[in-house]
N, C-alpha and C positions, 0 to 999 in steps of 0.2 A: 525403374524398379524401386521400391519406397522397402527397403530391408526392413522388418521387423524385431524384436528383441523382447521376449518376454522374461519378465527376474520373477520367478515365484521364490518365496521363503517361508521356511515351513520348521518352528520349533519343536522336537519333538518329548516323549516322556524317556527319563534316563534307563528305564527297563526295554525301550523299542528299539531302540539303537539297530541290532541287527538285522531284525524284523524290516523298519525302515528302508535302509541300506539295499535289501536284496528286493523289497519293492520296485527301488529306482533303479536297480539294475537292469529288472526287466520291463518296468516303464520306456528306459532310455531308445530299448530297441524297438518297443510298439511307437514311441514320437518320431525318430530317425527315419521308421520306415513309411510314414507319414509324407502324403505329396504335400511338397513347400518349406517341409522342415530340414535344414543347413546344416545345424547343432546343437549339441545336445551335450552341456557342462555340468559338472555337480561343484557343490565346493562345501566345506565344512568350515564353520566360526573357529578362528584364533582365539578369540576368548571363552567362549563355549560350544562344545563340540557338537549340542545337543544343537545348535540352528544350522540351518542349512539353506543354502541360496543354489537356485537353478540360473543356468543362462540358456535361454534356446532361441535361438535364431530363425524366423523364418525370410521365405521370400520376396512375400507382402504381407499386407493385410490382410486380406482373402483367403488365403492359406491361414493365416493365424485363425480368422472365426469360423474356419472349418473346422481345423483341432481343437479351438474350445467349445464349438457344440459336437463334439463328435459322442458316445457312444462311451468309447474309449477314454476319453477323458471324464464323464461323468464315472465312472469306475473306476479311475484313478483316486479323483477327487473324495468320492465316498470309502475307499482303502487307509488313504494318506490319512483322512481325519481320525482313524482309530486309533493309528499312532500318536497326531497332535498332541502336545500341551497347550496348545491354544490354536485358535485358528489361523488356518495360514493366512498368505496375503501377496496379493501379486502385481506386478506394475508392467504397463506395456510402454515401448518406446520406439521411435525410428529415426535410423543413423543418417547422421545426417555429416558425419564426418570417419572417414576409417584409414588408419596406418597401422600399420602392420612390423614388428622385428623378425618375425616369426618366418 
């Protein structure tokens, strides 16, 4: 099983904030309820509030380029850009090592 790890980050406009916010809330549960997808993290910049970094985990590969041409995800992607102050930008990666405290 080759885990997958996609990081999107998406800065957005200081007036979207909320807006934002409540997109990915309901984003989180249409990706989660996605065959292949593991996880589903948000996280907010310590230096500025206005960026934001996704972690989502998938199972493979396969599952990941299902959810990136899904339907779904192009509907995401044309929502989130409303908000943007720039465009977003995303990086895929696979684990290749994992420990856990948790």
């Amino acid at each position: 099983m080759d885990v997958c790890l996609l990081i999107p980050q998406w800065s957005i406009r200081p007036t979207a904030r909320t807006e934002f916010e409540a997109l990915i809330q309901r984003w989180r549960e249409t990706v989660l309820a996605m065959p292949g997808c593991l996880a589903f993290k948000l996280f907010r910049g310590f230096d500025d509030p206005l960026d934001y970094l996704f972690l989502e985990t998938w199972v493979d590969e396969a599952s990941f380029r299902a959810y990136v041409t899904s339907p779904e995800a192009a509907d995401f992607l044309r929502e989130a850009s409303y908000y943007a102050s720039s465009p977003g930008s995303a990086q895929l990666a696979k684990l290749v090592h994992e420990r856990s405290v948790l």
